[in-house]
One Martini backbone bead per residue (centre of mass of N, CA, C, O) as a GRO file, in nm:
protein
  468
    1UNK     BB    1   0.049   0.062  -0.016
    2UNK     BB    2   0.237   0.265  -0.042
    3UNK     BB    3   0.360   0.249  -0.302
    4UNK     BB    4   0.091   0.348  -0.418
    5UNK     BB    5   0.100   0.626  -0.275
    6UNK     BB    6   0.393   0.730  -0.368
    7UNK     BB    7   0.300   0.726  -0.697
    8UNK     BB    8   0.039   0.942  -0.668
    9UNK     BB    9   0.232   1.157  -0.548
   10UNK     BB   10   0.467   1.390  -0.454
   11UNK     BB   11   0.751   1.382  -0.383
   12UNK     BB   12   0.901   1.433  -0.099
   13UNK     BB   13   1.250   1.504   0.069
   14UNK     BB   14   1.159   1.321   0.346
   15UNK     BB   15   1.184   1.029   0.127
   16UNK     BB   16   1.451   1.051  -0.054
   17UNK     BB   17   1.668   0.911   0.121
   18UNK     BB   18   1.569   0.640   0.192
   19UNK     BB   19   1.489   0.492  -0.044
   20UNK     BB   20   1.761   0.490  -0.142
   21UNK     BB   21   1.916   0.351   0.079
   22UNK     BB   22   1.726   0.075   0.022
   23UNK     BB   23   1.818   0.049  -0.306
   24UNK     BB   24   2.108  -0.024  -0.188
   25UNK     BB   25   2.092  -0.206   0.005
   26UNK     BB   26   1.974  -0.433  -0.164
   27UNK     BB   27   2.279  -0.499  -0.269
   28UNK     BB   28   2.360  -0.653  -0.083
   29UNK     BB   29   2.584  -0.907   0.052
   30UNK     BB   30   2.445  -1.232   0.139
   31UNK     BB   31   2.500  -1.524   0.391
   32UNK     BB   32   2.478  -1.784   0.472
   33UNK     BB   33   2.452  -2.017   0.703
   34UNK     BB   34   2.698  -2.255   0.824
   35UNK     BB   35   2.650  -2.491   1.071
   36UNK     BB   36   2.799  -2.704   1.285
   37UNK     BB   37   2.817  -3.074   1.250
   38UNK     BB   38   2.945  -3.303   1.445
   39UNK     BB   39   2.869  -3.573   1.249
   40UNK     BB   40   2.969  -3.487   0.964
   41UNK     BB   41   3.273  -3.429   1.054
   42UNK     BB   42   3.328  -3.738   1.151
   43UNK     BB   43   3.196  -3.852   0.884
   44UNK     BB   44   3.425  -3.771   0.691
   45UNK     BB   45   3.671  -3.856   0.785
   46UNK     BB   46   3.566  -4.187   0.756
   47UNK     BB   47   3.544  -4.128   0.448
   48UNK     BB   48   3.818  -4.151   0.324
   49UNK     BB   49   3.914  -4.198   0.013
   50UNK     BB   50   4.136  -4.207  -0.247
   51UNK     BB   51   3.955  -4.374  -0.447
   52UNK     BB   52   3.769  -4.045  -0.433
   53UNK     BB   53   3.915  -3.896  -0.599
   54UNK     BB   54   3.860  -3.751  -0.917
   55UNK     BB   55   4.129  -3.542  -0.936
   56UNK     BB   56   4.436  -3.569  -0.916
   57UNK     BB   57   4.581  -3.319  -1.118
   58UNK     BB   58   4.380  -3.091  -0.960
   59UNK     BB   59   4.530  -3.062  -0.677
   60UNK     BB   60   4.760  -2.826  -0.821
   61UNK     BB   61   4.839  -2.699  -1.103
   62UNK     BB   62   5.152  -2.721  -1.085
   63UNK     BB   63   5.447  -2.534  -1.184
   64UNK     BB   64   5.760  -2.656  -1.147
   65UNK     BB   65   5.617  -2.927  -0.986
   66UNK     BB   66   5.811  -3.255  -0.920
   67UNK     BB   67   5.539  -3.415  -0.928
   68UNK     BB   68   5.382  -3.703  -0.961
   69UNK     BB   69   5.048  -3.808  -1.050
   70UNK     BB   70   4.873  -3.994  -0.952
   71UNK     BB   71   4.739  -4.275  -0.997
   72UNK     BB   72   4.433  -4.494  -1.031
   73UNK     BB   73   4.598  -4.732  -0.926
   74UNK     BB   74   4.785  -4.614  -0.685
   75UNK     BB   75   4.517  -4.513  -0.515
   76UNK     BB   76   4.442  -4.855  -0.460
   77UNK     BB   77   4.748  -4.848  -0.336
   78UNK     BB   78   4.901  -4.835  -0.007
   79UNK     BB   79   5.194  -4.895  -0.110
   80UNK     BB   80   5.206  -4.664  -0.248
   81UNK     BB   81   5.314  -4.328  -0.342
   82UNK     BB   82   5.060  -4.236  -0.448
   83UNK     BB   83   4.869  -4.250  -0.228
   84UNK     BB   84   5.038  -4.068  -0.023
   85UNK     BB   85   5.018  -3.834  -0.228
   86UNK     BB   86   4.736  -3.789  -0.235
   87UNK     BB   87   4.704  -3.770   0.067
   88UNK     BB   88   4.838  -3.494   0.090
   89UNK     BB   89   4.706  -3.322  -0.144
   90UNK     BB   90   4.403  -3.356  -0.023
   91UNK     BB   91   4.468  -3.352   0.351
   92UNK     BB   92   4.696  -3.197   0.440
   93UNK     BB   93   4.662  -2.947   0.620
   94UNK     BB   94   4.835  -2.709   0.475
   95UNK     BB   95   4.708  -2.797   0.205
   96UNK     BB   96   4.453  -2.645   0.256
   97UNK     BB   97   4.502  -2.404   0.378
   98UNK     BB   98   4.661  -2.270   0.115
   99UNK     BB   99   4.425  -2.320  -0.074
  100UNK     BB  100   4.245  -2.109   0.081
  101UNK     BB  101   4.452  -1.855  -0.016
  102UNK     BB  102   4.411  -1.928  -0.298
  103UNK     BB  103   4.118  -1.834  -0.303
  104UNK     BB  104   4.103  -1.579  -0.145
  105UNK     BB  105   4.254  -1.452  -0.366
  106UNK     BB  106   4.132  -1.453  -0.607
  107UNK     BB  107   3.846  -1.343  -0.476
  108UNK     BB  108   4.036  -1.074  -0.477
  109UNK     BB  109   4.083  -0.970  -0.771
  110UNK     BB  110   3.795  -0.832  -0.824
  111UNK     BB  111   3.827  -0.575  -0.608
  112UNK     BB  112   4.077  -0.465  -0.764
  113UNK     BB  113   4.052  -0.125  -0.874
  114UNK     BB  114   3.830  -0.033  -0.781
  115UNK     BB  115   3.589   0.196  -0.730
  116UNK     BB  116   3.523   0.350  -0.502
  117UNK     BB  117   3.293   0.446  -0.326
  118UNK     BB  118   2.947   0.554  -0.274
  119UNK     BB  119   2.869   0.844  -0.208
  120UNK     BB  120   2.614   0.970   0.049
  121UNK     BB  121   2.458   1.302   0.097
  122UNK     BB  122   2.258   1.506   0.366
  123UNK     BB  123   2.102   1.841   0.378
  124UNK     BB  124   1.992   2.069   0.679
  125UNK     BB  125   1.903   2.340   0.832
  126UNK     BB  126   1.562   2.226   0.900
  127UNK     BB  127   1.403   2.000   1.085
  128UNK     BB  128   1.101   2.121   1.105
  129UNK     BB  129   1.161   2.198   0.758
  130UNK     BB  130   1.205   1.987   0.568
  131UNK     BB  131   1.070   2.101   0.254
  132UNK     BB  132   1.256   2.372   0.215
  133UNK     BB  133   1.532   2.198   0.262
  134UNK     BB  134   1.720   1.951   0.041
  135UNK     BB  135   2.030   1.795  -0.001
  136UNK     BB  136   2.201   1.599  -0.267
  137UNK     BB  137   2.498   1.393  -0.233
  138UNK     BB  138   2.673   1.237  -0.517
  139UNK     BB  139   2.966   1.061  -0.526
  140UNK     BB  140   3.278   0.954  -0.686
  141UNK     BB  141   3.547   0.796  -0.844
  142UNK     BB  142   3.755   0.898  -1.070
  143UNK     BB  143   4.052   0.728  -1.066
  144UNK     BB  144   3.843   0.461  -1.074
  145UNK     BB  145   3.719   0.500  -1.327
  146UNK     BB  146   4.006   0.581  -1.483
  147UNK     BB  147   4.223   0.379  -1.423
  148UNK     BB  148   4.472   0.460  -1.294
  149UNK     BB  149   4.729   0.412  -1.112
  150UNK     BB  150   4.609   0.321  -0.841
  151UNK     BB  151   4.454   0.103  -0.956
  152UNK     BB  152   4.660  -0.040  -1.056
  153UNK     BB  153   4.871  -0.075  -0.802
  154UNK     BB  154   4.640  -0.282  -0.677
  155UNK     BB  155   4.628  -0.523  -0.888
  156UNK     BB  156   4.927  -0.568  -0.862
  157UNK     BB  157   4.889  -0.649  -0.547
  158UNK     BB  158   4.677  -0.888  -0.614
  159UNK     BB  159   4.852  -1.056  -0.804
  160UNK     BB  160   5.064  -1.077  -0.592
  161UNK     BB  161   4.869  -1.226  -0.381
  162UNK     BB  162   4.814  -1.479  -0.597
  163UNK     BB  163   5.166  -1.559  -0.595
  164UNK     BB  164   5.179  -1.627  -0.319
  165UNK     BB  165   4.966  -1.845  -0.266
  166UNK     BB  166   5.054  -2.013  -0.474
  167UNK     BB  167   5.352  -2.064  -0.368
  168UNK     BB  168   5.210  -2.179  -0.097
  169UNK     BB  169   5.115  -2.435  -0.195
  170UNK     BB  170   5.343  -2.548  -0.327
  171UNK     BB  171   5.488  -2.584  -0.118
  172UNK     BB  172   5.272  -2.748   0.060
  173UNK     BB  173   5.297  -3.002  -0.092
  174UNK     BB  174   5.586  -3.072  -0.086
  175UNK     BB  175   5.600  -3.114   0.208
  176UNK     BB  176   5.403  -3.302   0.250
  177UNK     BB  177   5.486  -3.476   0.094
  178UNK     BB  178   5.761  -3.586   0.278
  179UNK     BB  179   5.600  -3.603   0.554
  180UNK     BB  180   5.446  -3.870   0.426
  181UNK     BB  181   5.742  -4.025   0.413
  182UNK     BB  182   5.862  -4.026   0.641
  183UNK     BB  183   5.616  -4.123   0.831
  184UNK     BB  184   5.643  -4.410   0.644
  185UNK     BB  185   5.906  -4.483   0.747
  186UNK     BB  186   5.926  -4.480   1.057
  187UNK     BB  187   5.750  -4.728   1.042
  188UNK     BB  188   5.878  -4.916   0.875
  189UNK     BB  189   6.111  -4.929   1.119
  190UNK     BB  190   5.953  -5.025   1.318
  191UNK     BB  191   5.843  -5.301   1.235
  192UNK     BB  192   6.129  -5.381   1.169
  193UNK     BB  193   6.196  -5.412   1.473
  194UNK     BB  194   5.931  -5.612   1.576
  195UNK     BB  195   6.010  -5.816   1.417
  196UNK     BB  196   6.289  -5.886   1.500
  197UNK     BB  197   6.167  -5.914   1.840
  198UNK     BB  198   6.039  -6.169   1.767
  199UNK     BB  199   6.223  -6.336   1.673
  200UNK     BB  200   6.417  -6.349   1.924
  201UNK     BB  201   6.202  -6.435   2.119
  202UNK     BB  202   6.149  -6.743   1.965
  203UNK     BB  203   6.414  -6.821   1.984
  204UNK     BB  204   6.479  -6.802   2.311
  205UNK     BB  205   6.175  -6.991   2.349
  206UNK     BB  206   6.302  -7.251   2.266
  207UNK     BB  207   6.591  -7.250   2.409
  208UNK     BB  208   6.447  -7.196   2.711
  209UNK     BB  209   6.332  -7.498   2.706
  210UNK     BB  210   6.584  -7.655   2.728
  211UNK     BB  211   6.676  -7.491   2.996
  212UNK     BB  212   6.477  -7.623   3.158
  213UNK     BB  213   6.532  -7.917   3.145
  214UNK     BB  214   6.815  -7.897   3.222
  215UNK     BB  215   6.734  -7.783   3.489
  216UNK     BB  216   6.549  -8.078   3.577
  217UNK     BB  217   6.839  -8.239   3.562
  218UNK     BB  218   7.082  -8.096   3.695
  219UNK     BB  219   7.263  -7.912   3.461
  220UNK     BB  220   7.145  -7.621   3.599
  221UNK     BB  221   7.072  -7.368   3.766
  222UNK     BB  222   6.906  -7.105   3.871
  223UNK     BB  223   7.009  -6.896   3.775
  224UNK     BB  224   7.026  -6.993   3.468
  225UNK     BB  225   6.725  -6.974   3.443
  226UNK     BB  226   6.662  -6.685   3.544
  227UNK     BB  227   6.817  -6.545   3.349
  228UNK     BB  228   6.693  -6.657   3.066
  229UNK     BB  229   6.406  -6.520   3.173
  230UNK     BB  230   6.507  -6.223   3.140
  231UNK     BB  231   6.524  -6.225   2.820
  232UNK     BB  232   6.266  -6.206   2.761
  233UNK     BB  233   6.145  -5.999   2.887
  234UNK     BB  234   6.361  -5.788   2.745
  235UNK     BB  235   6.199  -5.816   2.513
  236UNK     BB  236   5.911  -5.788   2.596
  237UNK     BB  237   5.990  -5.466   2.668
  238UNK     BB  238   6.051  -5.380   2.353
  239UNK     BB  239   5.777  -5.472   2.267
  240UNK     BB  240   5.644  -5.263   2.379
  241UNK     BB  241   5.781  -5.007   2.314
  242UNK     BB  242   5.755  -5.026   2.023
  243UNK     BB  243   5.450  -5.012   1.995
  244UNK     BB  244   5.419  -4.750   2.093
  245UNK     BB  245   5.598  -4.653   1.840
  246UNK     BB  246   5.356  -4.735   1.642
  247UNK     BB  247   5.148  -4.567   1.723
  248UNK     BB  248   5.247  -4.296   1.698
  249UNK     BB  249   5.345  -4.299   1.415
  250UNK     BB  250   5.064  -4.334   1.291
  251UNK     BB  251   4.953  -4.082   1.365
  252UNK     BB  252   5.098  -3.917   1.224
  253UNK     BB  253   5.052  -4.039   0.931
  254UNK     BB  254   4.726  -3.934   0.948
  255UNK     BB  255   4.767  -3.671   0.989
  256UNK     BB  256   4.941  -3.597   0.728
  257UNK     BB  257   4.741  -3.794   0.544
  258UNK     BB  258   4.417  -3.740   0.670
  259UNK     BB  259   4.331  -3.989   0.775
  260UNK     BB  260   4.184  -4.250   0.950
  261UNK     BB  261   4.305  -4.378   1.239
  262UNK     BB  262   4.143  -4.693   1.118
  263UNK     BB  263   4.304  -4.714   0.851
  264UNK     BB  264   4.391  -4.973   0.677
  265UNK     BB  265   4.672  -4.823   0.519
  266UNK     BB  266   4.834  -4.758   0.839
  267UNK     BB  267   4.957  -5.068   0.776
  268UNK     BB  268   5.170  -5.103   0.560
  269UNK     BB  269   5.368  -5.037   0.606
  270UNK     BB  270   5.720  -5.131   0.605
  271UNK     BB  271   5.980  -5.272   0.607
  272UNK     BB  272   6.060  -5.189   0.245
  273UNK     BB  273   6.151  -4.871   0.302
  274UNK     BB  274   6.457  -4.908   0.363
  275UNK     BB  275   6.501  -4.961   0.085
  276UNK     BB  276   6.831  -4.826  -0.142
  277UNK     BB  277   6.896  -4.757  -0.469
  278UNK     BB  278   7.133  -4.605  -0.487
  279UNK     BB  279   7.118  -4.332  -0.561
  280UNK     BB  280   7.186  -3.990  -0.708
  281UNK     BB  281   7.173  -3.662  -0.743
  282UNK     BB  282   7.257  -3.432  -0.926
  283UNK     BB  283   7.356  -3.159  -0.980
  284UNK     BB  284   7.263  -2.825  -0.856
  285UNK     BB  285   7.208  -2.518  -0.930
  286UNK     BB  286   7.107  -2.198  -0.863
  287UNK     BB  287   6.926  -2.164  -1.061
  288UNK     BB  288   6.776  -2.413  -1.038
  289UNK     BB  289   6.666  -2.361  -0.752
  290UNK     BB  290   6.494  -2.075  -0.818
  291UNK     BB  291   6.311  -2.224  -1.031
  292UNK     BB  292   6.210  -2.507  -0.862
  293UNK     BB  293   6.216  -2.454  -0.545
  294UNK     BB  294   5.960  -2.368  -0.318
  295UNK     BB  295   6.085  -2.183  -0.142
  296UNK     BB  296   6.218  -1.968  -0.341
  297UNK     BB  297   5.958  -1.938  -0.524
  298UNK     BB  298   5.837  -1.777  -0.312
  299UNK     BB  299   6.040  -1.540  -0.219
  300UNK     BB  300   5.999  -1.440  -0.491
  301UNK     BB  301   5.726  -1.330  -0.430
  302UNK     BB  302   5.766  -1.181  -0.176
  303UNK     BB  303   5.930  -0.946  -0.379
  304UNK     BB  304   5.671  -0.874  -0.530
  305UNK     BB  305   5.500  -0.786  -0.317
  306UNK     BB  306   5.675  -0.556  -0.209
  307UNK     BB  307   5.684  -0.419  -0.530
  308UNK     BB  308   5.362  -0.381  -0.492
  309UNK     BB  309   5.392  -0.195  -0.207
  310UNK     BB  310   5.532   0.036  -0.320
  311UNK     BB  311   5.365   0.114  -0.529
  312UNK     BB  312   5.118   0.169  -0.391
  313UNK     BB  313   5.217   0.393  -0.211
  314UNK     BB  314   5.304   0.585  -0.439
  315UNK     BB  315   5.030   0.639  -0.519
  316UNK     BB  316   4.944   0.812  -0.283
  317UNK     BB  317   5.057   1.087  -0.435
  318UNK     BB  318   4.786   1.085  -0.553
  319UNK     BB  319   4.516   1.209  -0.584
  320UNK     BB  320   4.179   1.289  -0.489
  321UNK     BB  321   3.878   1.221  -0.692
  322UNK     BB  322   3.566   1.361  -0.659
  323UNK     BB  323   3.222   1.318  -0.819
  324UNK     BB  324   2.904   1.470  -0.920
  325UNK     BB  325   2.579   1.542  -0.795
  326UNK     BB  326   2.365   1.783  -0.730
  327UNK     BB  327   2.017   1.812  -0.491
  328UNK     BB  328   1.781   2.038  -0.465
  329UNK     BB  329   1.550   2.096  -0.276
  330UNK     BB  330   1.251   2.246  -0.283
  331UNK     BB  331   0.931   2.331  -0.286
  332UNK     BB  332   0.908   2.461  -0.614
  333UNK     BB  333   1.222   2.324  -0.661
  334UNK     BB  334   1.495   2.161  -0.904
  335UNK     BB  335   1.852   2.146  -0.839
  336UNK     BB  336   2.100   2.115  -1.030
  337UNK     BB  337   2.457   1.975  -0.981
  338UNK     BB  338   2.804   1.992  -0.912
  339UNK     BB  339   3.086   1.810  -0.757
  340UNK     BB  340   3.471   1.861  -0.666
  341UNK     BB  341   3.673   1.638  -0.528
  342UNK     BB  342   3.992   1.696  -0.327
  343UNK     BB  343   4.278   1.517  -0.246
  344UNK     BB  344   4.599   1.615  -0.057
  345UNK     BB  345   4.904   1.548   0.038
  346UNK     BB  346   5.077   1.574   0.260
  347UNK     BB  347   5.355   1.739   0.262
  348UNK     BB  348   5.594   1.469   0.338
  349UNK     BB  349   5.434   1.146   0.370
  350UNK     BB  350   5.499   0.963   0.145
  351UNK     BB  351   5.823   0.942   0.152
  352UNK     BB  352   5.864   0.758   0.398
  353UNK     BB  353   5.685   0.524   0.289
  354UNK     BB  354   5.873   0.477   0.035
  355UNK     BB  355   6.146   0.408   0.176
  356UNK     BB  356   6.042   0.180   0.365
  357UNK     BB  357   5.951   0.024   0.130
  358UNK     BB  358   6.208  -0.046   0.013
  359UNK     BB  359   6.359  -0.217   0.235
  360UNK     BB  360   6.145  -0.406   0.215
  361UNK     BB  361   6.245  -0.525  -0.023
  362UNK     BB  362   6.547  -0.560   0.048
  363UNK     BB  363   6.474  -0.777   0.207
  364UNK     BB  364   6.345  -0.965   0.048
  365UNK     BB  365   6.595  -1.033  -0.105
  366UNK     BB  366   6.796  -1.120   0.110
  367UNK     BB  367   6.642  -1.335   0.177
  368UNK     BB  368   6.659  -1.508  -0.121
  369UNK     BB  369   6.970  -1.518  -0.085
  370UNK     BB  370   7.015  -1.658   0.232
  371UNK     BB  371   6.835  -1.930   0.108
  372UNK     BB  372   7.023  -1.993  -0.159
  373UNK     BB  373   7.322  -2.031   0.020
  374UNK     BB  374   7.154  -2.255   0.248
  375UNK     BB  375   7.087  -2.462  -0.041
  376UNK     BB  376   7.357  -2.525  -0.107
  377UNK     BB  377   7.458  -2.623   0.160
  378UNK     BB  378   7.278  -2.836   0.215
  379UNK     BB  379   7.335  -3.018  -0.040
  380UNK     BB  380   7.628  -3.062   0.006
  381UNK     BB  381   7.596  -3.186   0.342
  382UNK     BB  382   7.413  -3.390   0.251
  383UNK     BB  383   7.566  -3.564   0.025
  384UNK     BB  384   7.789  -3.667   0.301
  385UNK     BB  385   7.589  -3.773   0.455
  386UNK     BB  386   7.445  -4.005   0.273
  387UNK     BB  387   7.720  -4.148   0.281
  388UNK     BB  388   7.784  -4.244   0.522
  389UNK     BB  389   7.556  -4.377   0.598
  390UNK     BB  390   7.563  -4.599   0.362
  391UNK     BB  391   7.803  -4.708   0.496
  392UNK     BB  392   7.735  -4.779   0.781
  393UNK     BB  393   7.524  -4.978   0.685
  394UNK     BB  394   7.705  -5.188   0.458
  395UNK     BB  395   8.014  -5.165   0.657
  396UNK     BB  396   7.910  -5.197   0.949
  397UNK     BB  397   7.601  -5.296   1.064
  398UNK     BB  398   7.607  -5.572   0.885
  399UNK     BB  399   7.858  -5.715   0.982
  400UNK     BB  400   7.818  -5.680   1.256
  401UNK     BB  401   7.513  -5.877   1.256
  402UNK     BB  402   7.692  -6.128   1.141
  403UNK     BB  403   7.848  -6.168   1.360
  404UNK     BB  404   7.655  -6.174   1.596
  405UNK     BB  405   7.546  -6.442   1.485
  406UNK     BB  406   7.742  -6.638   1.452
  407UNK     BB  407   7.831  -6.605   1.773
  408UNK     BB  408   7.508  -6.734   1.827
  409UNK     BB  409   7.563  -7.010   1.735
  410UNK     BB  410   7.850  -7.095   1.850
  411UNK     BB  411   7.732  -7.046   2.174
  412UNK     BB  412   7.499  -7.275   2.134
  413UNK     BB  413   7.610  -7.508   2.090
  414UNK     BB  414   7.734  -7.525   2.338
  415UNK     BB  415   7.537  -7.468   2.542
  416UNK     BB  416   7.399  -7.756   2.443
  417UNK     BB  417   7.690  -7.907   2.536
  418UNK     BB  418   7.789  -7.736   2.822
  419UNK     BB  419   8.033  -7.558   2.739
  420UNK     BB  420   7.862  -7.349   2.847
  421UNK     BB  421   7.712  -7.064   2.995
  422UNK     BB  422   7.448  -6.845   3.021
  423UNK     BB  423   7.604  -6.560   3.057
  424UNK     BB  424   7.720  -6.562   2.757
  425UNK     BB  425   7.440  -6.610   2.590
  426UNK     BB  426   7.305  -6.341   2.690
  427UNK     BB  427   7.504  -6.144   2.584
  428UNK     BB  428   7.512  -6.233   2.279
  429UNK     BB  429   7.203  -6.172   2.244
  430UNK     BB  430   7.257  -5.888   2.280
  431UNK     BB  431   7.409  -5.784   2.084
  432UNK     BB  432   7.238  -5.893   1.817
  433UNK     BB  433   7.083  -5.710   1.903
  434UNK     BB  434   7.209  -5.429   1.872
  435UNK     BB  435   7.272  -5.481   1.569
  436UNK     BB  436   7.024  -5.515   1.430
  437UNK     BB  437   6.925  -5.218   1.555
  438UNK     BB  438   7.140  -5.066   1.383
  439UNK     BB  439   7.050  -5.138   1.082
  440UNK     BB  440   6.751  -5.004   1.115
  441UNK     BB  441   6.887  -4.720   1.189
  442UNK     BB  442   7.083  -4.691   0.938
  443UNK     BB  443   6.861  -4.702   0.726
  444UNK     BB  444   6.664  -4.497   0.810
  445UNK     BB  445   6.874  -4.216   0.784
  446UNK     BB  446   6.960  -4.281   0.477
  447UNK     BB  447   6.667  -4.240   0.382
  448UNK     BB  448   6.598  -3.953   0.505
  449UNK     BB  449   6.869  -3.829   0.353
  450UNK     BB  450   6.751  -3.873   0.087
  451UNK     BB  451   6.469  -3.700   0.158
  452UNK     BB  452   6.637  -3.443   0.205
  453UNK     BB  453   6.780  -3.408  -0.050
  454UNK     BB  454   6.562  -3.384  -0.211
  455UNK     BB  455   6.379  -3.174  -0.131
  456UNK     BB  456   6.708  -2.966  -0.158
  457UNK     BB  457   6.661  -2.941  -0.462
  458UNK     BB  458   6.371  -2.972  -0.581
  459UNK     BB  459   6.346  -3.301  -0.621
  460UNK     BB  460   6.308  -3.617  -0.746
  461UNK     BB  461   6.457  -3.883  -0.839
  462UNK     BB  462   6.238  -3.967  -1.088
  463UNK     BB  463   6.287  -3.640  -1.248
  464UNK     BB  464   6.583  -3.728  -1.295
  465UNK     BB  465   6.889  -3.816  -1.396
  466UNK     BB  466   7.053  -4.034  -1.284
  467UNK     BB  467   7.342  -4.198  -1.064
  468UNK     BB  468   7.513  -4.477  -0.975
   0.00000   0.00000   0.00000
C-alpha cells in the first residue's frame, strides 16, 4: 500500500533518502549461514578415501612442481607412493590451509582497483522543516573510474597476493609429499624393528624350552635358568615400547595424510620402505634451485609482492578526486548542480612511506639471497651426510650383525653341549639385538637423509636422471 501511495503523490524532500538508502541496501550481500554439525564432521573424515579423489591432476595444478600425479591404479593402493602422494595432496592440513588462501586470494583479485565507494550525503539546515531545503550529495571515485595509477597499483598488488598464495600452496604440497614420506619411512623402521624383536623373542623361547629341561635335570643353576627368563622379559619389555612407538608413529602418519586413524592403509607400511635404490641425485646450479625449489620460488614471490607494495605506497602520492551531481530540493523547484572534491596529501607524507618501503623490498631480496646460500650448502651437506650413513648401512652394522649372528649360533651349539654358561649366552644375545637394531637404525638415518637431500635439490630422485 504504501507503494501505491507513493506513486499516486509527488515525492516530498523528507521521502527521498529513505527510499534511496533501501534501493542502495538492497545491493548488499548476503551470506547464508553454514552452521557446524558434529556429527557430519566426524562422518566425513571417516569416510575418505583416497581412492574416491575425482580428479588428481587438478590437486595442485601448479608448475614446474617436480611431483608426479599419482594414477588412478597407484591410488587403489596402500602400498604405493602415490597412494600417499594423493592423500597429501588432498587432505594434509597445510596443503587445505593454503589452498584456501589461494582461493581467497583469486576472489579477492575481482575486487581489487575498482572504484571507491560511492559517497551519499544529505543536508537540511531545518529539521523542523524539512521541505523547506534538502541537499543530496552524491559523489564516486573518478581516478577509480578512470582506472588510473591508483587503480593499477591495486591490481597489481591483487595479482601479486594471487602469486605469493599460489607459491604458497605449491611449498605446502611440497612440503607435504615429504612429511608423508618421511612418516611412512619411520613406521616402515618401526614394524622392521618389531618384526626383528618378535623373531629373537622366538628364538629365546625355544632355546628356553630346552634350558628349562636342563635346568629340571639338574644340568643348569637356578640362577642359569632365571638369567635365561630375564631374555625373554627383556625382549618381551622392547616388544612394549617398540609397539609404543608404532602407535605413536601411526598417529603422526594419519595426521599428515589426513586419513582416518583407524584406516586399514596405515598399517601397510613395513621393511620394505628401508630399502635403498642407491641412487645420487645430479649437481644442482643455483639457477636450477631458484627455478624449481618450492621455498625458493616462494621467497621470489614475497620479493613481488613487497614491490607491488612499494608501488600502491608510491600511488598514494596522486590526489584523490571524486564527483558528482548535487541535488536541491527546493518546496517549489529542483535545482541540479555538480560537485568536485579533490584530496591531496599533506607534502612529505608520502616520502618516508616509500623510503620504508624500499627497505622493506631490499629485505625481501636479501632473504632470497640467504636462503639461496642456505639451500647451496644444504644440498652439500647433504650430500656427504647420505654418503657416510649408506657406508655405515652397508658395511659397519651390516657386517657387525653378520658376526653378531655367527658368534651366536656358535655359543649356543656350546651351551646346548654344555660347554658354555648361561650368562655368556645371553651377553651374545644382548649384542645380536643391538647390532640387528643398530642395522634398521642406519637404513632409516639413510633413507631419510635420501628424502631431505631429494627435498633440498627440490626434485625426487625419478623426476630427473639419476647417476648409479
Amino acid at each position: 500500500m504504501f507503494a501505491v501511495w507513493s506513486l499516486a503523490r509527488p515525492l516530498r524532500p523528507q521521502f527521498c533518502l529513505p527510499l534511496l538508502i533501501l534501493a542502495l541496501g538492497a545491493a548488499c550481500a548476503s551470506v547464508p549461514p553454514a552452521p557446524l554439525v558434529d556429527a557430519e564432521l566426524a562422518a566425513g573424515l571417516q569416510a575418505r578415501d583416497p581412492r574416491l579423489i575425482a580428479d588428481v591432476a587438478d590437486l595442485s595444478g601448479l608448475e614446474p612442481l617436480a611431483l608426479a600425479r599419482p594414477t588412478v591404479e597407484e591410488l587403489a593402493d596402500s602400498h604405493s607412493e602415490g597412494f600417499w602422494r594423493g592423500c597429501a595432496f588432498a587432505w594434509n592440513p597445510q596443503v587445505r590451509m593454503a589452498r584456501r588462501e589461494l582461493a581467497a586470494a583469486l576472489q579477492s583479485v575481482g575486487a581489487a582497483g575498482k572504484p571507491g565507494a560511492v559517497a551519499l550525503g544529505a543536508e537540511n539546515e531545518d529539521f523542523e522543516n524539512l521541505g523547506d531545503e534538502t541537499k543530496l550529495e552524491l559523489t564516486f571515485d573518478l581516478l577509480g573510474l578512470l582506472g588510473l595509477e591508483p587503480s593499477r597499483a591495486q591490481k597489481a598488488g591483487a595479482r601479486a597476493q594471487v602469486e605469493r598464495a599460489r607459491s604458497g600452496l605449491e611449498r605446502a604440497l611440497w612440503n607435504a609429499n615429504f612429511e608423508v614420506e618421511r612418516a611412512r619411512v619411520r613406521l616402515g623402521a618401526a614394524q622392521a624393528r618389531l618384526g626383528l624383536l618378535h623373531g629373537l623373542l622366538a628364538d629365546v623361547q625355544l632355546q628356553d624350552v630346552r634350558l628349562e629341561i636342563l635346568g629340571r635335570r639338574g644340568r643348569l643353576s637356578e640362577v642359569d635358568v632365571r638369567m635365561a627368563e630375564l631374555v625373554v622379559h627383556e625382549l618381551e619389555h622392547a616388544i612394549s615400547q617398540e609397539r609404543a612407538r608404532v602407535a605413536l608413529l601411526r598417529a603422526d602418519l594419519a595426521q599428515a595424510s589426513g586419513l582416518w586413524p583407524e584406516h586399514e592403509a596405515l598399517s601397510s607400511p613395513g621393511p620394505e620402505l628401508l630399502h635403498s635404490d642407491r641412487a645420487s641425485l645430479p649437481e644442482v646450479s643455483a639457477l636450477e634451485l631458484l627455478a624449481d625449489h618450492p621455498q625458493l620460488r616462494e621467497l621470489r614471490s614475497e620479493y613481488a609482492l613487497a614491490e607491488a607494495a612499494l608501488r600502491e605506497i608510491a600511488a598514494q602520492a596522486w590526489p584523490s578526486l571524486r564527483a558528482g551531481p548535487i541535488l536541491r530540493f527546493m518546496p517549489s523547484d529542483l535545482i541540479l548542480g555538480g560537485l568536485l572534491d579533490a584530496e591531496l596529501p599533506w607534502p612529505g607524507s608520502v616520502e618516508p612511506r616509500v623510503l620504508a618501503a624500499v627497505q622493506q623490498r631490499e629485505s625481501a631480496r636479501e632473504r632470497l639471497e640467504d636462503a639461496l646460500l642456505a639451500a647451496l650448502a644444504r644440498v652439500q651437506s647433504l650430500r656427504e651426510e647420505l654418503e657416510e650413513s649408506r657406508l655405515r648401512a652397508a658395511e659397519h652394522a651390516l657386517p657387525m650383525e653378520q658376526t653378531a649372528i655367527a658368534v651366536l649360533d656358535a655359543v649356543t651349539r656350546r651351551l646346548n653341549l654344555g660347554m658354555l654358561d648361561v650368562f655368556d649366552w645371553t651377553m651374545r644375545l644382548r649384542e645380536l639385538r643391538m647390532a640387528s637394531l643398530a642395522v634398521v637404525d642406519e637404513r632409516l638415518t639413510a633413507r631419510l637423509f635420501e628424502l631431505d637431500l631429494q627435498e633440498a635439490c627440490g626434485v625426487r630422485a625419478q623426476d630427473r636422471e639419476v647417476a648409479p
